[in-house]
C-alpha positions as CSV (number, residue, x, y, z in Angstrom):
1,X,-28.1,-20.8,21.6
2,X,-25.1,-20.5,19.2
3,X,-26.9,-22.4,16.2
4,X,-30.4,-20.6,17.3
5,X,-28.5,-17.6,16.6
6,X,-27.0,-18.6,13.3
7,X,-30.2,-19.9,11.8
8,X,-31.8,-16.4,12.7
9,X,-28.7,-14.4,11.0
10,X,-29.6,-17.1,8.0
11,X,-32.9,-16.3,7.6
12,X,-32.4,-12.9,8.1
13,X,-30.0,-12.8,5.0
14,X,-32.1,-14.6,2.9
15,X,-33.8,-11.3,3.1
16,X,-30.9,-10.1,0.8
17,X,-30.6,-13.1,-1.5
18,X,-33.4,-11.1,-3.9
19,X,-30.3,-8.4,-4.5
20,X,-28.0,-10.8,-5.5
21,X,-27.2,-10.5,-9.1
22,X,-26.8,-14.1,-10.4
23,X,-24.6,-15.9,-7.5
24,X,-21.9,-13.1,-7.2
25,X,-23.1,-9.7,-5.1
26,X,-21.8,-5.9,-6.7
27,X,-19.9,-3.6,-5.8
28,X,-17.1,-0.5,-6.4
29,X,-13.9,0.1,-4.9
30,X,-10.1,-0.9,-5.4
31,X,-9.3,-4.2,-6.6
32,X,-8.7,-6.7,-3.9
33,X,-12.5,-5.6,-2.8
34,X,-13.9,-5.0,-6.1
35,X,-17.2,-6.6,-7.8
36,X,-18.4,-9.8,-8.6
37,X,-16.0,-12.2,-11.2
38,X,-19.0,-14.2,-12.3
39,X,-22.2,-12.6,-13.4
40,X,-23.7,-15.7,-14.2
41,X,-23.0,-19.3,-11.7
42,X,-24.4,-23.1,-11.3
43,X,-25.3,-23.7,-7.9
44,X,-24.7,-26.9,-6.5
45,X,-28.8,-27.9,-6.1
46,X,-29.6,-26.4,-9.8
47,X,-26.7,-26.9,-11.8
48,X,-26.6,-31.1,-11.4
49,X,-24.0,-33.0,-13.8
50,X,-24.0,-31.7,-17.8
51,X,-22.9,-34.0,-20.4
52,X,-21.6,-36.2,-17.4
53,X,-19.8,-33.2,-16.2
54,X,-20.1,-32.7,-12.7
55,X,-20.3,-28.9,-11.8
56,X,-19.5,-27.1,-8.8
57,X,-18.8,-23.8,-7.3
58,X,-16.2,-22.2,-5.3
59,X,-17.2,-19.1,-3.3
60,X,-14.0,-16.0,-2.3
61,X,-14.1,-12.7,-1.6
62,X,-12.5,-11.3,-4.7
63,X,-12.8,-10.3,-8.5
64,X,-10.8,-13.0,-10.2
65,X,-11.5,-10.8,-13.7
66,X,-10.5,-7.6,-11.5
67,X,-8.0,-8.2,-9.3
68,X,-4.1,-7.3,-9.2
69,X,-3.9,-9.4,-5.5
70,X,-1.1,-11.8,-6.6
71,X,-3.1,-14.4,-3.9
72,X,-6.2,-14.1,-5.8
73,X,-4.5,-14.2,-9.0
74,X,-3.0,-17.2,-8.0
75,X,-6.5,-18.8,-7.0
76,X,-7.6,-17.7,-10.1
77,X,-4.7,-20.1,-11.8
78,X,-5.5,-22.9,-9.0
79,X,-9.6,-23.0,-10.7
80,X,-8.1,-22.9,-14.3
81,X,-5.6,-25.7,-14.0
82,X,-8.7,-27.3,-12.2
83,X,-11.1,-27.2,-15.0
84,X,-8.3,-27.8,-17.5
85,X,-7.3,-31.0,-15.9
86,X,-10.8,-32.4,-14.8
87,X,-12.4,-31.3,-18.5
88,X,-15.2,-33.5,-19.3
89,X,-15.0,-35.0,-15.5
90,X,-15.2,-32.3,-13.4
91,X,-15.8,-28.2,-13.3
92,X,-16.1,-25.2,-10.9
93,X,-17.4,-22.0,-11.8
94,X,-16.6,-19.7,-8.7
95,X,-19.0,-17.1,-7.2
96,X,-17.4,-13.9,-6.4
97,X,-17.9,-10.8,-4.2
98,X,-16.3,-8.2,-1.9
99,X,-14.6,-8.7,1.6
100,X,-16.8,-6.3,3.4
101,X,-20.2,-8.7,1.6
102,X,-18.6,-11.8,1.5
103,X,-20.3,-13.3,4.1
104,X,-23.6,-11.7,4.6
105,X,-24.0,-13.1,0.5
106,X,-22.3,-16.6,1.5
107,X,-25.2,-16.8,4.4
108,X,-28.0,-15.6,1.7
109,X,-26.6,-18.5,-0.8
110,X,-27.0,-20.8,2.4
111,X,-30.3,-20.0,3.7
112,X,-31.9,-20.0,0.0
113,X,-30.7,-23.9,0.0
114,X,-27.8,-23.2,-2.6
115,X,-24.4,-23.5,-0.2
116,X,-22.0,-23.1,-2.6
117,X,-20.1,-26.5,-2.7
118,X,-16.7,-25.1,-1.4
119,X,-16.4,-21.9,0.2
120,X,-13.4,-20.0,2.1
121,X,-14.0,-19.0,5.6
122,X,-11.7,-17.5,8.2
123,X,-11.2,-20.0,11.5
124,X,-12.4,-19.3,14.6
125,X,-16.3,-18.4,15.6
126,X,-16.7,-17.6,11.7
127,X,-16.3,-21.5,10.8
128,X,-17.6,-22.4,13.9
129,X,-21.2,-20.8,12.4
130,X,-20.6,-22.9,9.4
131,X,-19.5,-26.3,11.2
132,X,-22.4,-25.9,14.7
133,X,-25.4,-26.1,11.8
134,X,-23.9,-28.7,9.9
135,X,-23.4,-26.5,6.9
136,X,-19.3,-27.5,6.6
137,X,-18.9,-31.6,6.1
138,X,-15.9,-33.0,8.1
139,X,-12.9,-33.6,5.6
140,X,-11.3,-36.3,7.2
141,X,-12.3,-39.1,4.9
142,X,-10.6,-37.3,2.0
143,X,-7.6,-35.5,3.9
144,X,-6.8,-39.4,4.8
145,X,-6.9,-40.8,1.1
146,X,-3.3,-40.8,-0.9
147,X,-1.3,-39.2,2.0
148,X,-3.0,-35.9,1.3
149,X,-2.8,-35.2,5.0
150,X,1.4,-35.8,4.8
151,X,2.0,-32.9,2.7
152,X,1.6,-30.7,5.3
153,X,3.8,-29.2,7.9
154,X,2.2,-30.9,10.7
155,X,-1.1,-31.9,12.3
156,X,-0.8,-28.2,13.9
157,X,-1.8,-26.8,10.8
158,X,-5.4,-28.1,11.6
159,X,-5.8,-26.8,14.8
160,X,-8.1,-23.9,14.4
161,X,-9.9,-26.2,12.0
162,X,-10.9,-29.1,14.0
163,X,-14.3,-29.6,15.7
164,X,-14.5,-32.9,18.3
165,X,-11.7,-34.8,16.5
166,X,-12.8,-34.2,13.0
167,X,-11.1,-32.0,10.5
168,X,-14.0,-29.5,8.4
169,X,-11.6,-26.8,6.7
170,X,-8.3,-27.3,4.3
171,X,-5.9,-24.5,5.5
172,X,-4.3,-22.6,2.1
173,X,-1.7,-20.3,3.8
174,X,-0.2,-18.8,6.9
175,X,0.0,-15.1,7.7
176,X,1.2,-13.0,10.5
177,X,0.0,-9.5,11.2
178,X,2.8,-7.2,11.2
179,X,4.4,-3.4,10.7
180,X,5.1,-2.5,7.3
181,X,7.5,0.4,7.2
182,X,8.5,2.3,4.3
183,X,12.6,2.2,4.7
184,X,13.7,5.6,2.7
185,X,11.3,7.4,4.9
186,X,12.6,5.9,7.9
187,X,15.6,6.6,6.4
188,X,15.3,10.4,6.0
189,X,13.4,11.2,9.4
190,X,16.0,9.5,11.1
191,X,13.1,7.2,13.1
192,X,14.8,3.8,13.9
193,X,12.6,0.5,14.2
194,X,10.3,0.6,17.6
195,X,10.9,-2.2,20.3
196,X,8.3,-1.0,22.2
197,X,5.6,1.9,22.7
198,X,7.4,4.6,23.5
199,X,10.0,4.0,20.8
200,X,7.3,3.5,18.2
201,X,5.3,7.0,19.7
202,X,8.9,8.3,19.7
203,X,9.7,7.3,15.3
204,X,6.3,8.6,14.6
205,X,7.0,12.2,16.2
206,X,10.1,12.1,14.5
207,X,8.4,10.8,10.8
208,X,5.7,13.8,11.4
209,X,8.3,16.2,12.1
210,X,9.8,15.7,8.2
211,X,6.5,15.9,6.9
212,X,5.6,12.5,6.4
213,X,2.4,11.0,7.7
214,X,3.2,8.6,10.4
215,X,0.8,5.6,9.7
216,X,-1.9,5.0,7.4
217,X,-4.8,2.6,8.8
218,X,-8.7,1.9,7.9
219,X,-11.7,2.5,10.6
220,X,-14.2,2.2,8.0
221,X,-13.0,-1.5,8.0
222,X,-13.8,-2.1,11.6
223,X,-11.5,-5.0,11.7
224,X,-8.5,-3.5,10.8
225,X,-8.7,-0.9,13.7
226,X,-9.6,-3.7,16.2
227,X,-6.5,-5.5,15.2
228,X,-4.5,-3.0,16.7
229,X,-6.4,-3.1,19.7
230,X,-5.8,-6.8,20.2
231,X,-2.0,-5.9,20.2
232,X,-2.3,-3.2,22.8
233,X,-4.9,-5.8,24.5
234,X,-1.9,-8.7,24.0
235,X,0.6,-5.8,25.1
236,X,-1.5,-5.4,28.4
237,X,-2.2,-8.7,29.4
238,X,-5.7,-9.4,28.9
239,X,-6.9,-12.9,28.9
240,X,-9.7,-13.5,26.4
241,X,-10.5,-16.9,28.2
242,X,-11.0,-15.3,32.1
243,X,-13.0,-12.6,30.3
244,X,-15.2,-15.7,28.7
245,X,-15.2,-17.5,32.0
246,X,-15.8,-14.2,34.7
247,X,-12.9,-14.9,36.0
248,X,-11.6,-11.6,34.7
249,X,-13.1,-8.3,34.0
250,X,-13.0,-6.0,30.9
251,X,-13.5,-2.8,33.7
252,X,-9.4,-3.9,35.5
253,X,-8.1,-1.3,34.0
254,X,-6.6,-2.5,30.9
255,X,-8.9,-2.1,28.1
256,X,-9.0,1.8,29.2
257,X,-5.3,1.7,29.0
258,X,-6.0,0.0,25.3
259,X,-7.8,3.2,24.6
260,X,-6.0,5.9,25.5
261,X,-3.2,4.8,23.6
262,X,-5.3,3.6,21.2
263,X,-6.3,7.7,21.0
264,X,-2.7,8.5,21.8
265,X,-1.5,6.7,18.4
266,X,-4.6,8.1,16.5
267,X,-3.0,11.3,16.4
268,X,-0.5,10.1,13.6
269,X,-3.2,8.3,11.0
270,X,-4.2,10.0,8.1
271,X,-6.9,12.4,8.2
272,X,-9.1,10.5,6.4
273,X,-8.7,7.4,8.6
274,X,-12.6,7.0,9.3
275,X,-14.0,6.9,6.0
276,X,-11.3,4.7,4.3
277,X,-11.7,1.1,4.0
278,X,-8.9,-1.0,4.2
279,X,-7.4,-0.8,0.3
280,X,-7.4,2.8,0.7
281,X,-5.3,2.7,3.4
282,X,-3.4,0.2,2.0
283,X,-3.0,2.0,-1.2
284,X,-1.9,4.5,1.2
285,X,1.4,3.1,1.9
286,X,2.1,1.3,-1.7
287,X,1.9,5.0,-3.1
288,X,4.0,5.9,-0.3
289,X,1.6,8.6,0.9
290,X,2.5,6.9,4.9
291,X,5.2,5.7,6.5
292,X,3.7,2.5,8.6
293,X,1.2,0.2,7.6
294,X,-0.4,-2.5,10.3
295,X,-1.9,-5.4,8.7
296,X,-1.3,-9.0,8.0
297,X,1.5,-10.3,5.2
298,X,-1.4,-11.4,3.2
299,X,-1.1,-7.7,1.8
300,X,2.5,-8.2,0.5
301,X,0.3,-9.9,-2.7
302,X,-1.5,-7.1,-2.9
303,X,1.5,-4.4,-2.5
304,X,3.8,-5.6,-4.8
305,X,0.7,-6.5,-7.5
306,X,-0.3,-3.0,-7.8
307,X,3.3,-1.4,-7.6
308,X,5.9,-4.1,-7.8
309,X,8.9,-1.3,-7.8
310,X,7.9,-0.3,-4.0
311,X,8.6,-4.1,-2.9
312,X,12.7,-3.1,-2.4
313,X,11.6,-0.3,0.0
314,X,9.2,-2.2,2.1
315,X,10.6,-3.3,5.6
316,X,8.8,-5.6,8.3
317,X,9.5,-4.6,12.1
318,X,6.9,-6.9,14.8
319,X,4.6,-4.6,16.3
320,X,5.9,-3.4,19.6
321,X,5.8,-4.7,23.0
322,X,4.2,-7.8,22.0
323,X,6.3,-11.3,22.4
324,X,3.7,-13.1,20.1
325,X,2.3,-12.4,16.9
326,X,-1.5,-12.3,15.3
327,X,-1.7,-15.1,12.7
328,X,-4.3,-16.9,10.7
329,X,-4.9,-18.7,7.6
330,X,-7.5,-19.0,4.8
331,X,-9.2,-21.9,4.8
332,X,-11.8,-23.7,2.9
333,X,-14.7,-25.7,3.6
334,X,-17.1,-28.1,1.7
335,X,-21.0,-27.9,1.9
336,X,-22.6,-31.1,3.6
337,X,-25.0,-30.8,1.3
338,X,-22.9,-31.1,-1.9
339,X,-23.8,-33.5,-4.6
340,X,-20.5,-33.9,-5.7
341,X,-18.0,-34.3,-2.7
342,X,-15.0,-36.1,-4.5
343,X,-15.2,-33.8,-7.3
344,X,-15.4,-30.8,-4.0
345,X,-12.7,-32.4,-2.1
346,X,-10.1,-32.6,-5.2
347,X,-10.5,-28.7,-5.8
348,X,-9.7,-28.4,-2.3
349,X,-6.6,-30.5,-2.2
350,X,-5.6,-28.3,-6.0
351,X,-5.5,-25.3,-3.6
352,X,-2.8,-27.5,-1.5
353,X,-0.7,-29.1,-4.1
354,X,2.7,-27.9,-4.9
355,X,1.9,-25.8,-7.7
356,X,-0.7,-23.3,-5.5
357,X,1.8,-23.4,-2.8
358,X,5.4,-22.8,-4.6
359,X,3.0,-19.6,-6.1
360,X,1.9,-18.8,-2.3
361,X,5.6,-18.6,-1.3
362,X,7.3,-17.2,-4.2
363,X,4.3,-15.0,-5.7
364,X,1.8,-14.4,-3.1
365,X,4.5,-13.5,-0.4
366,X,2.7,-15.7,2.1
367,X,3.7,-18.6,4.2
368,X,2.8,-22.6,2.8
369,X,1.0,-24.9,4.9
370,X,2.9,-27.6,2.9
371,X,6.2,-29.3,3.2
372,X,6.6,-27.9,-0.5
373,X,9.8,-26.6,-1.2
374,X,10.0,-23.4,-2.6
375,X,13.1,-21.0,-4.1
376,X,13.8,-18.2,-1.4
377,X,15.7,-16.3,-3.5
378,X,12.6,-15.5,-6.1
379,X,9.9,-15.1,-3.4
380,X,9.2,-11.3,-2.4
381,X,11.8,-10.0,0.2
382,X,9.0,-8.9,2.4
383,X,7.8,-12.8,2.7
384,X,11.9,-12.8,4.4
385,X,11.6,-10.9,6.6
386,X,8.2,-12.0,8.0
387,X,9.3,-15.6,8.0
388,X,12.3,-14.3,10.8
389,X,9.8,-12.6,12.9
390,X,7.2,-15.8,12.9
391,X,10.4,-18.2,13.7
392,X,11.7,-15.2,16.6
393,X,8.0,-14.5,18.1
394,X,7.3,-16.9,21.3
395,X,3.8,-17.5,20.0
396,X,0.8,-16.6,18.0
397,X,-2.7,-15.4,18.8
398,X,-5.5,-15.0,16.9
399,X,-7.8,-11.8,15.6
400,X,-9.4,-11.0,19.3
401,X,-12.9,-10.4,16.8
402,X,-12.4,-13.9,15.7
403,X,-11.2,-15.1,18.9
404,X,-14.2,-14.4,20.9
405,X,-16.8,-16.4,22.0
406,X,-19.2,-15.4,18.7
407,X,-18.5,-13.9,15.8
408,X,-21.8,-11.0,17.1
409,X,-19.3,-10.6,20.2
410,X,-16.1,-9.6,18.1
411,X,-18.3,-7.7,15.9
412,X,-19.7,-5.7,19.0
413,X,-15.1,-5.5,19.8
414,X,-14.5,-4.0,16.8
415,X,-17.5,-1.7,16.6
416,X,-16.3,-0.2,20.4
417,X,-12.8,0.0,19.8
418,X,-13.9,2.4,16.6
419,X,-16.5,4.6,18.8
420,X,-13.5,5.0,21.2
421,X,-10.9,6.3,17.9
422,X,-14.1,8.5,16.9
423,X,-14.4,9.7,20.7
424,X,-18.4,8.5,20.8
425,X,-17.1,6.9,23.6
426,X,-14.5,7.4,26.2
427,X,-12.0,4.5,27.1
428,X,-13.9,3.9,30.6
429,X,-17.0,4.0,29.0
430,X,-16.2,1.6,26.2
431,X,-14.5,-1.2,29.0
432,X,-17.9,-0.9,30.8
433,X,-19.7,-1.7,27.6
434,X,-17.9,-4.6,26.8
435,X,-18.1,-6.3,30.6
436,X,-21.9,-5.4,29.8
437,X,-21.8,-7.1,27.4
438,X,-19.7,-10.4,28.1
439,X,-22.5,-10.9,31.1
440,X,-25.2,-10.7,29.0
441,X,-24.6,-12.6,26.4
442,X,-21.3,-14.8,27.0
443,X,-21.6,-16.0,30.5
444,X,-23.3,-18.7,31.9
């Protein structure tokens, strides 16, 4: 049913391939979602070898020409050193466009025939659409040549990556979902870090009280409201597993215990919290305009990139009540259909070598998937203090939209948990639509 499902989505986007302007889609907004890098792109079926060059492409959700996102800027340097290295053997040209598009144009470029030849993709049902199809290749044969496999941390790293035994995704980072905190205004309302709900209700009254506002957070980007829910969901005790087997039901009471504090906590977000995507609201905080930002320490890249002077101001606290924390990595995958897999499979490992991952660390602010070592001391402090609460947490868990049984399933999450902050829906209402749901279309 899954791959029926993902073939329909397919076709349905190559609707929208027509819109596409050259292999990169269009669009406005702040830098990290800004529009396309490449106006102009060879696609792996049209583009063939050139003067024995053989040319790929490498599809991400960013402007590489645009961006001040220290990650992207660093996969920007990754493709460069690339094509500077391979010249007159190998060269990428990489297709760019916005988060919020990225993956209704990477299923256009896929149902047209022209997969890009590597392509990032979050793990979970999202590269379970890619690997189900056959659109991903297994990696396996390549991960295995010249102890490429050895450089990283562990066979762990793969986890969320591995389909019946075989590997079809190259994680590129770790990140953790955290609290970002602005310290002075801490400081000066006299709010002190929250251990668990009450104490964080309890340092937003107090941060409102001297005039700050209390958090800054985006409903326009669905996903970013929904990952708060999934820590009041982990905070409750919901299983995603019993809910996917029957064994346990969305209407127990917990999910309209999600809501109302989810509507409790509402009250302390920016006014403009339903219209603004997520690098408004992450602007939000960087121009210190909010006190608390919730969102993963990919950001950090994208803080200190667009005002590096805020970085010594910038505390991490674990959101809380939770004992574990929402992590994830980037990943990238390799079309089955490429024509050129060695020449794919060595721009994949360039995203892994030490040069991308020292930059991860010590620019990007995120966490290596290699055993690379990297100076401490240089890297942003932020990335410091997120590295003590991943090694203090007791777990990890993933986004619960990317943790459900299909990616149409967390979509339908995140799309309830924002009717319930825009009061379309009440918090009873909203746990009845999502056991409606679950039986309908996740159960046998």
């Amino acid at each position: 049913m899954k791959k029926r499902r993902l073939l329909a989505t397919l076709m349905t986007a190559a609707m929208f391939a027509t819109t596409l302007t050259g292999c990169g889609g269009s669009s406005g907004g702040s830098s990290n979602n800004s529009g396309s890098g490449s106006s102009s792109t060879t696609n792996n079926n049209g583009g063939g070898s050139s003067d024995g060059v053989q040319e790929i492409t490498w599809m991400f959700w960013d402007d590489l020409n645009a961006t001040e996102d220290k990650i992207s800027l660093g996969y920007k340097d990754t493709i460069e050193r690339f094509n500077k290295d391979f010249e007159g053997k190998y060269h990428v040209t990489p297709i760019t466009t916005n988060l919020e598009e990225y993956y209704n144009n990477l299923n256009a470029h896929v149902s047209a025939g022209e997969t890009p030849d590597v392509f990032i993709v979050s793990p979970g049902p999202q590269l379970t659409d890619y690997v189900e199809p056959g659109v991903a290749a297994p990696l396996d044969e390549y991960l295995n040549k010249d102890g490429w496999k050895d450089t990283f941390k562990s066979d762990a790293v793969f986890t969320q990556q591995t389909y019946d035994g075989k590997i079809y995704a190259v994680p590129l980072n770790t990140a953790a979902a955290c609290c970002f905190y602005n310290t002075e205004m801490f400081d000066k309302a006299g709010a002190s870090i929250p251990k668990n709900w009450d104490e964080m209700i309890t340092a937003c009254d107090k941060l409102k009280a001297a005039g700050y506002t209390p958090v800054t957070i985006s409903a326009g980007t669905a996903w970013c409201l929904s990952m708060v829910a999934g820590y009041l969901c982990e905070a409750e005790g919901v299983s995603l597993p019993k809910l996917a087997d029957g064994s346990a039901s969305w209407e127990d009471g917990k999910l309209e215990s999600v809501g109302n504090k989810l509507l409790q906590f509402s009250e302390y977000f920016q006014r403009t919290a339903a219209g603004d995507t997520n690098d408004v609201a992450t602007a939000n905080f960087y121009n210190e305009e909010a006190a608390i930002l919730i969102q993963g320490s990919w950001v950090i890249g994208q803080m200190n990139g667009a005002n590096p002077e805020f970085e010594s101001k910038c505390g991490v606290f674990q959101f809380p009540g939770v004992e574990r924390l929402i992590a994830k990595s980037d990943s990238l995958c390799m079309s089955s259909t490429t024509k050129y897999p060695e020449a794919s499979a060595a721009l994949i490992k360039y995203f892994t070598d030490d040069t991308a991952q020292k930059y991860t660390a010590e620019v990007g602010g995120k966490i290596p998937v290699t055993n690379v070592k990297y100076d401490e001391s240089v890297a942003p402090k932020q990335l410091s203090y997120v590295m003590d609460i991943f090694g203090s947490a007791k777990g990890t868990f993933g986004f619960y939209n990317e943790s459900m049984p299909t990616t149409e399933t967390g979509a339908h999450f995140d799309d309830t948990m924002v009717a319930v902050f825009l009061k379309d829906m009440t918090p009873a209402e909203a746990a009845k639509d999502m056991e409606d749901y679950y039986k309908t279309n996740c159960r046998k």
